[in-house]
N, C-alpha and C positions, 0 to 999 in steps of 0.2 A: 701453229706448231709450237709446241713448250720445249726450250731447250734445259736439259738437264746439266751438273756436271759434275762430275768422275776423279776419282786420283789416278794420276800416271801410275801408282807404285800398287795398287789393290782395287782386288774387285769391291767393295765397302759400297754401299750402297746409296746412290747417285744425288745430290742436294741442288736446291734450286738458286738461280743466279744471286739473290741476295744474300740466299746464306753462305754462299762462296766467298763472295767479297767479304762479308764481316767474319771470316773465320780466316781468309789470307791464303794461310796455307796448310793443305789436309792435314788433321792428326796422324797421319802415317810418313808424314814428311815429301809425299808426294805434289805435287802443284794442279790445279783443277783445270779439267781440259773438258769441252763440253761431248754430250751423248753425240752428237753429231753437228755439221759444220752448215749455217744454214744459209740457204741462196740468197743474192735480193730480190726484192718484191715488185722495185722499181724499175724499168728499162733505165739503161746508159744515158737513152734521150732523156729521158725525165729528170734525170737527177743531173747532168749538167745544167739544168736552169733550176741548182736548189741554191739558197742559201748553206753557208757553213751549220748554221743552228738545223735547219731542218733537215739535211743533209746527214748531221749524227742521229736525229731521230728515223730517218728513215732506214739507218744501220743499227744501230745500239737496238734499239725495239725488237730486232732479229735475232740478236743473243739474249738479252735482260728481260726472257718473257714473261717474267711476275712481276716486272714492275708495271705501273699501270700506264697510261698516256699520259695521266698527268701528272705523277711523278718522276715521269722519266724526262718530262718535257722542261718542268721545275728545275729539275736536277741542271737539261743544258742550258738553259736561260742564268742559272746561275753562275757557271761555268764560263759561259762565250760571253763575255758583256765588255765593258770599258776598260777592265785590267787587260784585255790586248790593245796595243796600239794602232789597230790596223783594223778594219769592218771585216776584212778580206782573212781575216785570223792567219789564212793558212798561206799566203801570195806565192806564187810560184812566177819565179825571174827569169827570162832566156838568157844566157851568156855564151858566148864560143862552142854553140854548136849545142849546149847541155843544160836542162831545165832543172833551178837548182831553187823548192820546196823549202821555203823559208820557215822555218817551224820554230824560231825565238822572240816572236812579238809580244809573248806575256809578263808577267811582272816578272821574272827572275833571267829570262831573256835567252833562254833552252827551250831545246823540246820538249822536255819534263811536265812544264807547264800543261803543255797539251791536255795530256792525262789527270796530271794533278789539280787541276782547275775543279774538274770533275769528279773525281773520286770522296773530297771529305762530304759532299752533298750523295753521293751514291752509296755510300756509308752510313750517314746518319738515317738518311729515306731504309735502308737496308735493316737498319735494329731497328727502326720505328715498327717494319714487318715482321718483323719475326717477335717480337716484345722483348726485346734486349733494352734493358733497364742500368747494365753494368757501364760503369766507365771505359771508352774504348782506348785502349794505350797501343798509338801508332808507333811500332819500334823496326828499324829501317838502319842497314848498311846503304854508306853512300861513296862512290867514287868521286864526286864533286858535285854534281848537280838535283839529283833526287831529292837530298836530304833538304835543300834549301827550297826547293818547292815543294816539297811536300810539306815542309812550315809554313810557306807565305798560304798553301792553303786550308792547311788544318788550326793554321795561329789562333787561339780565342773562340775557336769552336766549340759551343758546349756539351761537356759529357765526353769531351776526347781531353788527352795528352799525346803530345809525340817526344821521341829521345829518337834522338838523329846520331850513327854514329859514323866515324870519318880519318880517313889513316893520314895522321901527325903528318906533315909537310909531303904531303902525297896528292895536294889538291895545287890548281895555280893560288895567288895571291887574293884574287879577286873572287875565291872561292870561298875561300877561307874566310873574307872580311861579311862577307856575305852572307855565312852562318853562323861566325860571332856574331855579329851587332844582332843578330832575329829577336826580334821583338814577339812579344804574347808572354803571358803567363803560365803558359801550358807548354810553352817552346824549351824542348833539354838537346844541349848538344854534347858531344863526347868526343875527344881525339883519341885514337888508338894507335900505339909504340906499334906497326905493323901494316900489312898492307889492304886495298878492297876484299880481298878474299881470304885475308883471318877474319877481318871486320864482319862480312855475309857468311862465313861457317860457326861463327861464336851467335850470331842474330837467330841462323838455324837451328843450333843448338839449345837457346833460350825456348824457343816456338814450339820445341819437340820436349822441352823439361815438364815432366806430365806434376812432380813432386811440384812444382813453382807454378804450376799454374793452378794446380788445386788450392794453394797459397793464398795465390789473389783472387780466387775466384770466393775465396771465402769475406774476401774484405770487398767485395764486390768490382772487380776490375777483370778485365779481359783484354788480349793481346789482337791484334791485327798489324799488315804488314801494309806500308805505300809503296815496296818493290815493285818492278814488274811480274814477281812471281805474283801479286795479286790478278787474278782477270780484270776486278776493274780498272787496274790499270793500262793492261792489255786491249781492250775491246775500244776504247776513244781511242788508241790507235790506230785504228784498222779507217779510221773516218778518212784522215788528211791524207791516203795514199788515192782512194777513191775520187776526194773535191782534186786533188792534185790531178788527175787522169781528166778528172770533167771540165775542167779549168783550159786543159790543152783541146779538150773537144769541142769548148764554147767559143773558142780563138781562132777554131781552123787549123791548128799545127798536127793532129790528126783527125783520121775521120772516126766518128762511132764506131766502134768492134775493133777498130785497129791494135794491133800489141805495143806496148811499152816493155820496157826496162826499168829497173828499179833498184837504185846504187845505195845502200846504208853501211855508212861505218859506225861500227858495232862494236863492244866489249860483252855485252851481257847478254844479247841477242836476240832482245825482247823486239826492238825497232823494227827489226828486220821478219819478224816472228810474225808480226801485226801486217805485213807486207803480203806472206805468205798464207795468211786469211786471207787477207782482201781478194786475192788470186781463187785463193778456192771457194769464195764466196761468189766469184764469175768476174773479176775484173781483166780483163784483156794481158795477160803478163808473158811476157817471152822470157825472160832472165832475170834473176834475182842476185844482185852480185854485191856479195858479201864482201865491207873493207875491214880488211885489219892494220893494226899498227907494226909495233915491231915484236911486240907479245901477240904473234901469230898463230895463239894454238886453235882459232877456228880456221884460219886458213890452210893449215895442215891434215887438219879435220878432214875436212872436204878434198884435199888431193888423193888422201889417203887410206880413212876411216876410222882411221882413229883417234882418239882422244886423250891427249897426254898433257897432262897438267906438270908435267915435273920436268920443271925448267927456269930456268934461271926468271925473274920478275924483275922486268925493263920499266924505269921511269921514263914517261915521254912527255912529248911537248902538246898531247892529247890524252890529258891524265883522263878525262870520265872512261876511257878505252883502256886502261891500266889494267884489264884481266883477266885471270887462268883459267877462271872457273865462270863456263857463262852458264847461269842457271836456268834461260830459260830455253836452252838447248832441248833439256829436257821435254820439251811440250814436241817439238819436230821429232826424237828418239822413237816416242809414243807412237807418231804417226806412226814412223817407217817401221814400226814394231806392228804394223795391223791393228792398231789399237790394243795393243795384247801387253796388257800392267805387268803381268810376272815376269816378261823378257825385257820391260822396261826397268823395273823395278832392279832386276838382277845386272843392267848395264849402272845403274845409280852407287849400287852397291862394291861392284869394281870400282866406279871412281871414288869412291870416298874410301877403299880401304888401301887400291895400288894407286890411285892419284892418274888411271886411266882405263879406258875399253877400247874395242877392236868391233865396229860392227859389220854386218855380214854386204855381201855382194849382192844381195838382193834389197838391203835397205840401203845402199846407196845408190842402187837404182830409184829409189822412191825420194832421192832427194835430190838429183840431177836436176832440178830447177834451179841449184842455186849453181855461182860460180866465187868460187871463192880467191881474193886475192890479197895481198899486204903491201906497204907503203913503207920504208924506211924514211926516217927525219929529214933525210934530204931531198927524197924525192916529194915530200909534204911541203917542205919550205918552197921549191923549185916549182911546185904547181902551184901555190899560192901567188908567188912572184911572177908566173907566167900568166896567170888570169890578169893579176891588177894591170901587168904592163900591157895586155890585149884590149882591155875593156873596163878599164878603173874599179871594177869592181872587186871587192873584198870580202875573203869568205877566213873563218876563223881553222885552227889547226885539225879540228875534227871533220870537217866540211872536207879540209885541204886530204885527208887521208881518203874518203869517199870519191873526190876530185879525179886523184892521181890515180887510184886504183878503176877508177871508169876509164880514162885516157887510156891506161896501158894496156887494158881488154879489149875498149874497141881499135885501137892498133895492132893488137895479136889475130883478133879474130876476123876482123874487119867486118864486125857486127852493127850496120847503122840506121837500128831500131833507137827511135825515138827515148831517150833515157831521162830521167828523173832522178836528183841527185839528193838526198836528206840532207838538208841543212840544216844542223842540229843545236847550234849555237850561236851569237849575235858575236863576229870577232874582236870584241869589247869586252868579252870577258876573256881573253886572253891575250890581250893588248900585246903582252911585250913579247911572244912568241909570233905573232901577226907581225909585229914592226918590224923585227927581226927576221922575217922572210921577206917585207918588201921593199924594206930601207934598213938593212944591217948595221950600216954606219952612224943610224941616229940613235942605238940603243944606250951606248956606253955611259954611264953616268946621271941617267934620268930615271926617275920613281914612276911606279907605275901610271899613278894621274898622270904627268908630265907625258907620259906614252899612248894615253888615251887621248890625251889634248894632241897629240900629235897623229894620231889614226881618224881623229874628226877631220885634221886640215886635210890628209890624205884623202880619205873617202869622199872627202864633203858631203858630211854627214853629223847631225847632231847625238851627242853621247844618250842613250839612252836612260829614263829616272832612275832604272835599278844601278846605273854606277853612281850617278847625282844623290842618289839614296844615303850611300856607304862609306862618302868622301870624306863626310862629319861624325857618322853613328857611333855613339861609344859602345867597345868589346864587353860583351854579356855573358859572352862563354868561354870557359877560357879551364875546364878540366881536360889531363891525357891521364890514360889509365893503358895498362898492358890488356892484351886480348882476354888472358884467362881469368879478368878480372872483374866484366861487363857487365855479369850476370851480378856480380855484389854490386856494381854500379845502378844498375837499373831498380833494384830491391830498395838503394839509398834513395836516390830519387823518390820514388814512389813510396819510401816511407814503410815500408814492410820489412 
């Protein structure tokens, strides 16, 4: 079966998985959602005794149907190799009751990784197909973690550049040091006076500048995105929710066919998005529970149905989750829309001119799999501290919002379906928001390493290379530029 794929916003006629990827996202501004959603091929039995590598090919091969077996197999072998720490890429850890999907073993020490491993080889394989000969210019808003794996995996790639851009002191410390020092010749970073969602409305903006891209298309260069509005960043997704299910079925903690649950804290909504493939691709899913921070407009979303962006923007202690605008809301819209682009389209369109929509009672009937909840600072630090003092174990503030917000659901509901929790970051890169949920009184007057050194003795756990990395790296990047200004930034860069 060949899967095609489609704009949410027009009927514009349907493109194949490679040239989705290397085009990002549709020239109508809509995001690429496939003709239809395709089953597995393999039984539940089977693919718990897969490996991780074969395990993405036996998924990814179900969406990427032009790519061949052996580019697609190239593609993960290049991807899952020794930049994780772990054979096991994806481990999933029992703790108090709740199975918590360790998805930070890669070099940057996020679940980013995950995707980004894979996408600059699914790229290049991608123009090789189609005979794209232009320079590809990966240009990417980043709330803290994208932008930096989407460097350590496009760095020095030939026939790409990437320009990572990232809101002025809106990232932690160790986010920050981590895409100054980025190393490559092809690596641009940008600070913007503003927050994630000037930075991804100004990125949009550039993408849909039809004048600036005929620009560079004339000096031979072409734009693409490492978002998750990309699909390929989307579809390696959709693998570690599946190994994570087959992982619990190789162990005995359920039986084959049984349901799970599936806890993601989320900003942009793509994690959680990949979730709700894997489910409609036939994985066993009872509940989808969506965490928010204290910028809860997906979880209002879901109480209510609508979507209102205009609201005050809360800095928190789980900055990748700092945002109003999750773009790939849009891809779930579509669904509940019957797959129908012009009622999507016309909901996109509301939100970008009142900053919200109001969908109908009959599309939130069609998304009643999810359940949506939020976590306030305290109740994030308070779960934190209640896991370590349970079971010494240590989950970083994004974890901790996923955490609390499963605790408080299966307490409401008293729902005690087997649950999976995304672990979406190594609490090492938030060290002093971590120590300060589990020993408050050792934060005062100690620098970040000094808090890492201090979350090793804690965990008893060695600091992972990517902080080892950045202890010594000298800053590389070091331009801020206002929002409405990017688009001249990018032009500088690139020399145009």
């Amino acid at each position: 079966m060949s899967i095609l794929y489609r704009s949410t916003r027009s009927s514009a006629e349907p493109v194949t998985a490679s040239k989705a990827i290397l085009t990002g996202l549709s020239p109508d501004g809509g995001l690429f959602v496939p003709t239809e959603i395709p089953t597995f091929t393999s039984s539940l039995e089977e693919m718990k005794t897969m490996s991780y590598r074969d395990l993405a090919y036996d998924i990814m091969s179900r969406w990427l149907t032009d790519f061949t077996e052996e580019e697609l197999k190239a593609c993960i072998a290049g991807a899952y190799d020794e930049k994780f720490d772990t054979p096991a890429i994806a481990p999933l850890v029992k703790k108090d009751g709740a199975y918590y999907l360790e998805l930070y073993h890669g070099a940057t020490i996020a679940f980013k990784d995950m995707a980004l491993s894979i996408l600059p080889h699914l790229m290049v394989t991608a123009a090789r197909k189609n005979g794209v000969h232009d320079e590809i210019v990966i240009l990417t808003a980043t709330s803290g973690d994208t932008g930096k794996a989407a460097m350590a995996g496009f760095a020095d790639v030939p026939g790409t550049r990437i320009i990572v851009f990232y809101p002025h002191g809106g990232v932690s410390n160790i986010q920050y040091l981590q895409m100054a020092t980025q190393r490559g010749a092809n690596t641009h970073v940008v600070a913007i006076r503003g927050n994630f969602d000037d930075a991804q409305t100004a990125v949009k903006k550039i993408f849909n500048d039809r004048e600036m891209a005929a620009e560079l298309a004339d000096k031979g260069i072409r734009f693409s995105s490492a978002n998750s509005i990309n699909i390929g960043r989307l579809v390696p997704q959709i693998v570690y929710y599946v190994y994570a299910y087959c992982q619990m079925a190789a162990a005995g903690e359920i039986k084959t066919g049984e349901e799970i649950n599936i806890t993601v804290p989320t900003g942009n909504f793509g994690n959680i998005l990949a979730a709700y493939y894997a489910g409609q691709m036939g994985l066993p899913i009872h509940k989808l529970i969506c965490a928010s921070n204290e910028n809860k407009v997906l979880f209002d979303f879901f109480q209510t149905g609508e979507y209102d962006r205009n609201r005050p923007f809360i800095l928190t202690s789980s900055p990748s989750m700092d945002i109003l605008i999750s773009s790939n809301l849009e891809r779930l819209i579509y669904r509940a829309c019957g797959d129908d682009s012009e009622r999507c389209a016309a909901f996109m369109e509301s939100l970008g001119r009142t900053g919200k929509y109001d969908i109908t009672d009959d599309m939130r009937e069609k998304v009643s799999d999810f359940y949506g909840g939020f976590a306030s600072e305290e109740e994030n630090f308070a779960g934190i501290r209640d896991l370590y003092g349970k079971t010494g174990y240590i989950i970083d503030t994004h974890t901790g919002i996923g955490n609390a917000v499963y605790r408080r659901y299966a307490a409401e509901t008293g729902d005690t379906t087997p649950t999976v929790i995304a672990s979406t970051a190594s609490p090492y890169k938030f060290a002093v928001s971590v120590v300060g949920a589990i020993a408050p009184d050792e934060v005062e007057g100690k620098t970040d390493f000094e808090l890492i050194d201090l979350l090793s003795r804690l965990g008893g756990t060695a600091e992972p290379a990517a902080i080892t990395d950045i202890r010594t790296a000298p800053i590389r990047h070091r331009t801020v530029v206002d929002p409405a200004d990017m688009a001249d930034e990018v032009r500088r860069i690139l020399g145009v």
